[in-house]
C-alpha positions as CSV (number, residue, x, y, z in Angstrom):
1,X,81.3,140.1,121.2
2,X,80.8,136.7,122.9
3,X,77.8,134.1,121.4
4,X,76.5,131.3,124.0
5,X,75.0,128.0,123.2
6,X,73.6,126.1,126.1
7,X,72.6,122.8,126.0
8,X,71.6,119.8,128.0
9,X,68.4,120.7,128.9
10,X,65.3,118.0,128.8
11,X,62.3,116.4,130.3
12,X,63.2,114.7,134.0
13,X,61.3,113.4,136.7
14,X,61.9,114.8,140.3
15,X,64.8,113.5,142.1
16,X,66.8,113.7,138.9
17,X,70.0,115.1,137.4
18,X,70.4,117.1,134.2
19,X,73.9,118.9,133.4
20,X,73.6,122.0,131.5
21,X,76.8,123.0,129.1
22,X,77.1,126.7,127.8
23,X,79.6,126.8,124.9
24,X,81.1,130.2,124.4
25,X,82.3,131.8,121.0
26,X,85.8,132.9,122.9
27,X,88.5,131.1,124.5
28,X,89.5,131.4,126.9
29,X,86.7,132.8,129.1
30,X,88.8,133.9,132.1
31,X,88.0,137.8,131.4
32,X,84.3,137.0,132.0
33,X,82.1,136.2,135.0
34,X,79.9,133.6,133.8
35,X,76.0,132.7,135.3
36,X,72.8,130.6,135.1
37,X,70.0,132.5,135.3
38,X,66.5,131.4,134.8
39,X,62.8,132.2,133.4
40,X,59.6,129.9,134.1
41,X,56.2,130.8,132.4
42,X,54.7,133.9,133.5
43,X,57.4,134.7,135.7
44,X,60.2,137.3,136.0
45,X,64.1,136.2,135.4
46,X,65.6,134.9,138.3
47,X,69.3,134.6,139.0
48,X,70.7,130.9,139.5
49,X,73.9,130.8,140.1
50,X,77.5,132.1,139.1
51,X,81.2,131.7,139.4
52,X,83.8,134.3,138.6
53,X,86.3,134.3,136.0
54,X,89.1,132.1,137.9
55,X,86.2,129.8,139.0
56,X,87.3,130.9,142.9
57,X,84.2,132.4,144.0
58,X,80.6,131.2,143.6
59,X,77.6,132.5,144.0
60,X,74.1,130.3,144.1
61,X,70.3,131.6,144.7
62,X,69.2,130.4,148.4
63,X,66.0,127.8,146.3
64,X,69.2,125.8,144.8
65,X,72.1,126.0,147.3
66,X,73.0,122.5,147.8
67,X,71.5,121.2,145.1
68,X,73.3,122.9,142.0
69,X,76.9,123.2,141.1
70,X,78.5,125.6,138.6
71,X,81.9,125.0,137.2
72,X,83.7,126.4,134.4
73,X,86.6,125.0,132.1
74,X,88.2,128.5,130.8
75,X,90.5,127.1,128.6
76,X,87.9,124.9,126.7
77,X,85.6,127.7,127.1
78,X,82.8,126.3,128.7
79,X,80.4,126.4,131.6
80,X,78.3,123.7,133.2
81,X,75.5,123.5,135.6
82,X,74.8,120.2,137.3
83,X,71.2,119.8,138.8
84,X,70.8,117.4,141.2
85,X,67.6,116.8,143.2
86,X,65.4,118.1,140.8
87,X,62.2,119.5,142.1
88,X,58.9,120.6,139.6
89,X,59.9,124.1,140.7
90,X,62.8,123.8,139.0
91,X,61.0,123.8,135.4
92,X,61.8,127.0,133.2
93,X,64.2,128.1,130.6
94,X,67.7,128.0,131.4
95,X,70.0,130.8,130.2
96,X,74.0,131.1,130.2
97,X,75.6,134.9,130.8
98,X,78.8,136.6,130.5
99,X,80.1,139.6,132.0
100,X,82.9,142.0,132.0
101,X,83.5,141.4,136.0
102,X,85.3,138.7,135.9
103,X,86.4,139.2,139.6
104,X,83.0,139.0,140.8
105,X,79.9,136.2,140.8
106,X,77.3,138.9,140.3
107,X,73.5,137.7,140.7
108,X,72.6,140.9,139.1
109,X,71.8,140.6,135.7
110,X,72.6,144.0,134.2
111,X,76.2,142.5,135.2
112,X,75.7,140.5,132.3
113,X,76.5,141.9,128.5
114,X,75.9,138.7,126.7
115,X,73.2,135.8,126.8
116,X,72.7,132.2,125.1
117,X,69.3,131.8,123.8
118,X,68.3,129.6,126.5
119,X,67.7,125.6,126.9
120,X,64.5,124.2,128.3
121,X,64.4,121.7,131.8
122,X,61.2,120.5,132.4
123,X,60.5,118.3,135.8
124,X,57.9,116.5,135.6
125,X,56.6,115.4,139.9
């Protein structure tokens, strides 16, 4: 059993930066491919981004390639998403995953056994 706690989330104009932090219950986290994943109101879950459990593959949806970097610090047990370029589309609840493929970054999200309880980003245009 893994918990997640993200935070960092907030209210930001567009153009900004926010850096999200998912603290995991585990160290370290190398077993797991971790990922962002993402839910605005009235709308399904989308995948984000993801990185796999040595942090040498990444994976990122097309609407934030570019914008968007995930890192991970195993041994601290961590994982971070830093938003740059923030866009209104942007807003929704932000969640962290885990999953048992650590060799992959999966954008599926029945990849994923574990999920934080989410952090709000709100951009505001």
């Amino acid at each position: 059993q893994v918990q997640l706690v993200e935070s960092g989330g907030g209210l930001v104009q567009a153009g900004g930066s926010l850096r999200l932090s998912c603290a995991a219950s585990r160290r370290p986290i190398s077993s797991y491919v971790m990922g962002w994943f993402r839910q605005a109101p009235g709308k399904e879950r989308e995948f984000v981004a993801a990185i796999s459990g040595t942090g040498r593959n990444t994976n990122y949806a097309d609407s934030v390639k570019g914008r968007f970097t995930i890192s991970r610090n195993n041994a601290r047990g961590t994982l971070y998403l830093q938003m740059n370029s923030l866009k209104p589309e942007d807003t929704a609840v932000y969640y962290c995953a885990a999953g048992g493929e650590y060799y992959s970054a999966s954008s599926e999200a029945p990849n994923y056994n574990y999920w934080g309880q989410g952090t709000q980003v709100t951009v505001s245009s």
